[in-house]
N, C-alpha and C positions, 0 to 999 in steps of 0.2 A: 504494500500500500504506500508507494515512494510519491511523495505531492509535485507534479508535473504544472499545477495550477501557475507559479512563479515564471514561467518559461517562455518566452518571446522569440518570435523569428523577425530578422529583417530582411526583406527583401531588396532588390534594385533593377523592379523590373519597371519596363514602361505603363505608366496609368491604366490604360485601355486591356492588357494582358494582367497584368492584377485582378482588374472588375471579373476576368473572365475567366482564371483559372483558380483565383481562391475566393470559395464559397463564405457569404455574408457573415452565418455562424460560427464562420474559424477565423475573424478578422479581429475578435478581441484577441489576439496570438501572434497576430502579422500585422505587422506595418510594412510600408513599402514607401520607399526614398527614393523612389524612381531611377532613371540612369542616373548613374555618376559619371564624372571626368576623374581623369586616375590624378588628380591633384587633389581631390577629395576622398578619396580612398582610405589614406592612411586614418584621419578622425575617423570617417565610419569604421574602420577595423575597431578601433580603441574603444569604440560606444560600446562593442560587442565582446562577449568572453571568448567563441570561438568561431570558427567558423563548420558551418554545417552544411556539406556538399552533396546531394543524392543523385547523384548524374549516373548515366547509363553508358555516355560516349563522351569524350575529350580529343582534340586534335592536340592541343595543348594551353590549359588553363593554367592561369597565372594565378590564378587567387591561393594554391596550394602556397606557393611562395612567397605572396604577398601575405598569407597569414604568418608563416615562418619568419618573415623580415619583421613583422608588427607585433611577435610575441603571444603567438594566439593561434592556438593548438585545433585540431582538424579533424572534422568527425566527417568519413566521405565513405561511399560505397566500394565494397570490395573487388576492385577491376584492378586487372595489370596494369594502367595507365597512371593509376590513385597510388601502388605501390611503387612503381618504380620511380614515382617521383619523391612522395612522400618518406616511403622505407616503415622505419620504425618510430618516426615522427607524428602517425594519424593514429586515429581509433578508426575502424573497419568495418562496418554493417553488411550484413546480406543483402545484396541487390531487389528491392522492389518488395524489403520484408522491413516493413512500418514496427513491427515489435523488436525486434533486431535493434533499429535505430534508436527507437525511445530507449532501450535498455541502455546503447552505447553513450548516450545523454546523459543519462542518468547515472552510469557510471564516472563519466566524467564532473556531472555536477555535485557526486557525492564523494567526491577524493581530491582535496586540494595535491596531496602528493604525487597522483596523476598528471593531473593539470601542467605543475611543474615540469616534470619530469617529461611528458610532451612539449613542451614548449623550450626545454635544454636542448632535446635531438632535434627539432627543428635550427635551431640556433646553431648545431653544429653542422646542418646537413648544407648549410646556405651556401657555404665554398664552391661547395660540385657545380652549384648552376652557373658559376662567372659571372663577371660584370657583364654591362650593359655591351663596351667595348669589344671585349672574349666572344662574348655569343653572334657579335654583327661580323667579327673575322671568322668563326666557325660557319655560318650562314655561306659567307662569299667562297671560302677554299669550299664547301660540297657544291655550289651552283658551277666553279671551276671545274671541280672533277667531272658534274654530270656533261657540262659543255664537251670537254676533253674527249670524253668516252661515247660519246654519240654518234662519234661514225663508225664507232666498234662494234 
């Protein structure tokens, strides 16, 4: 009988998609801040304790690492995409299994030494992904190589 009642979602999704995908009765739960500009990011990370992802597909999201850089630990679906970026930095739910998720919530909001301790391996894992620099020189040497090999 763990009280779930205290527990807020933010969203940032557009106006019009809010009305339309979260139902009236679940909106004392959910706010929504609309889009943001990633120059507004960092406060709204800090307004929030973690970040809570339940995605199904990723090309590649940034908010994994944007929680990681802002100190604020990761509750996402269990996909290769959520681990290999994450590691041992998120808490993990079963894809498309709503009790799973509340449980990982709750496990997180009933253990500050969690908490922490999510948000150190984040703090460590931040190196792997490089600057801003690092990753625009990695982008150009693989666009090099595919050019290269294309008439191969």
């Amino acid at each position: 009988d763990r009280d779930i009642r205290d527990i807020r979602f933010t969203m940032t999704l557009p106006e019009n998609d809010f009305e339309r995908v979260i139902e009236a009765r679940n909106r004392e739960f959910v706010s929504n801040v609309g889009k943001q500009l990633p120059q507004d990011c960092p406060p709204l990370y800090l307004q929030c304790h973690a970040l809570f992802l339940p995605t199904l597909l990723e090309c590649f999201s940034a908010n994994y690492v944007e929680a990681m850089c802002m100190r604020r630990p990761s509750i996402t679906t269990d996909m290769g995409f959520a681990r290999t970026t994450c590691q041992d930095a998120a808490l993990y739910f079963k894809p498309l299994d709503a009790q799973d998720a509340l449980d990982r919530i709750l496990e997180l909001k009933d253990s500050s030494e969690l908490y922490l301790s999510l948000v150190e391996k984040g703090r460590t894992q931040l190196p792997r992904f490089g600057t801003p620099q690092q990753r625009m020189e990695k982008y150009l040497q693989l666009l090099e190589e595919l050019v290269a090999n294309r008439g191969n």
